[in-house]
C-alpha positions as MATLAB code, in Angstrom:
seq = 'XXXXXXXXXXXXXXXXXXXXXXXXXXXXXXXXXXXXXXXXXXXXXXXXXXXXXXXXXXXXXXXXXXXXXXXXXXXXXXXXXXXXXXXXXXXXXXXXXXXXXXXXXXXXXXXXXXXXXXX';
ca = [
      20.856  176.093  -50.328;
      19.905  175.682  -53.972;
      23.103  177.567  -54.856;
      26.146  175.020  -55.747;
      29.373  176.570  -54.457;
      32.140  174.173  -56.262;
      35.221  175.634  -54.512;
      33.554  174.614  -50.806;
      32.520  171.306  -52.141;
      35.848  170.723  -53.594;
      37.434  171.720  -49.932;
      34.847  169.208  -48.162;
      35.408  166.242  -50.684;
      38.997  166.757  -50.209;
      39.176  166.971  -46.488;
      36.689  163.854  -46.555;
      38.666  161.684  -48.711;
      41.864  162.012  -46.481;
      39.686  161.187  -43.108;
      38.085  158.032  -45.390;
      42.139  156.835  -46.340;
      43.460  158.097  -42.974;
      40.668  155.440  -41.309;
      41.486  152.831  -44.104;
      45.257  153.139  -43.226;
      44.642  152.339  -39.468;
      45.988  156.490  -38.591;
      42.875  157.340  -37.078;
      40.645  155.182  -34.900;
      38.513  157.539  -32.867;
      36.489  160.268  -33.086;
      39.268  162.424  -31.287;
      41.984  161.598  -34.047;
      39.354  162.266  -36.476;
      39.173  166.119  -34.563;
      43.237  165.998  -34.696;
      43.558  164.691  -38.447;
      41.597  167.234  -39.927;
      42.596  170.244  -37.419;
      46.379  169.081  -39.194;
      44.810  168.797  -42.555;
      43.209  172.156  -42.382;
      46.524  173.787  -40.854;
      48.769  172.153  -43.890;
      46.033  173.015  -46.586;
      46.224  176.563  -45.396;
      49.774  176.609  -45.098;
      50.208  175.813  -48.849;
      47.398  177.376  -49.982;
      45.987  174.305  -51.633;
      42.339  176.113  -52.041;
      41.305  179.243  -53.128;
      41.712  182.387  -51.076;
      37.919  182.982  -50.942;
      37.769  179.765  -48.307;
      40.787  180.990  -46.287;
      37.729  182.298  -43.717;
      36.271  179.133  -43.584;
      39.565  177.255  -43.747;
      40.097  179.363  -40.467;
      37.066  178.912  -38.891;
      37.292  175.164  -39.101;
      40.751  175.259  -37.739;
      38.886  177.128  -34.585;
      35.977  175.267  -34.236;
      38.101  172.203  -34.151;
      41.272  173.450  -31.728;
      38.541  175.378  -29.096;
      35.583  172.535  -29.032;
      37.924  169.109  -29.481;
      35.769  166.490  -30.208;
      31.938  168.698  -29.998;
      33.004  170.440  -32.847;
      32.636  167.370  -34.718;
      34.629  168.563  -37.818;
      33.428  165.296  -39.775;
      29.862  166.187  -39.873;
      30.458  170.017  -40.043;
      32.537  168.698  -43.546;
      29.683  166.369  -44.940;
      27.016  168.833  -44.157;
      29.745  171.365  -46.214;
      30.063  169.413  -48.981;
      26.245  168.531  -49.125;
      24.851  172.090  -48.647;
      27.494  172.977  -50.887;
      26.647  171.058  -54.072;
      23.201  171.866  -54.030;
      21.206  168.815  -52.491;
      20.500  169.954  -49.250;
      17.403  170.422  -50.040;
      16.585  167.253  -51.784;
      17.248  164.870  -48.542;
      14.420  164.030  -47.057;
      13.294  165.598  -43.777;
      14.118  162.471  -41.446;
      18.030  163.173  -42.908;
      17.663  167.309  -41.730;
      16.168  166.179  -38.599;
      18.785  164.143  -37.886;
      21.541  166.487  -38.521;
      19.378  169.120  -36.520;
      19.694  166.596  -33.239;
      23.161  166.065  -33.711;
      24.203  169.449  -34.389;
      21.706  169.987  -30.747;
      23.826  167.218  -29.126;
      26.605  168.639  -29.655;
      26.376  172.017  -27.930;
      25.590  169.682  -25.021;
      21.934  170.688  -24.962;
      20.095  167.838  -23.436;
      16.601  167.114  -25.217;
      14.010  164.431  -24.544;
      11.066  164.030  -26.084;
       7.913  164.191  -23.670;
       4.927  162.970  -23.990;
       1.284  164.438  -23.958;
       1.366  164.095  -20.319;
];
């Protein structure tokens, strides 16, 4: 993405700062809370209508990914990779960093991958 999209980084910084004070303030310990924290965050943003209504979709399909896949959906990554893609500097991490969000995002699904050798 060489595209910036401000009002999708502005939802991921937000929803990143909260888990970053929630974890200072002791509230959530686990990658589970984590899931829970911003599935409520999500919820009360929507609720008020803290963001514009152009990220309502993705608001929702957060909200989903995080209720129906607990702790795979790993909202915390699916938020930094968000707020990266969306600023425009995706492209300028190096390829070990999109490799390694390629395996995670593959580890996730609950794909299991090895890597063989020539033999």
């Amino acid at each position: 993405m060489d595209i910036s999209n401000p009002n999708a980084e502005h939802l991921a910084w937000c929803g990143l700062i909260a888990l970053n004070m929630a974890r200072k303030a002791g509230t959530v310990n686990s990658p589970a809370q984590e899931n829970l924290f911003l599935c409520r965050w999500l919820a009360t943003a929507e609720k008020k209508r803290l963001f514009k209504r152009e990220l309502a979709d993705d608001i929702r399909w957060l909200q989903k990914e995080g209720r129906e896949k607990g702790m795979r959906a790993d909202l915390p990554g699916k938020m930094e990779y968000l707020w990266r893609a969306s600023k425009g500097d995706l492209l300028e991490q190096n390829d070990l960093f999109r490799l390694q969000h390629i395996m995670h995002a593959i580890k996730m699904t609950g794909i299991n991958y090895a890597v063989l050798s020539e033999n």
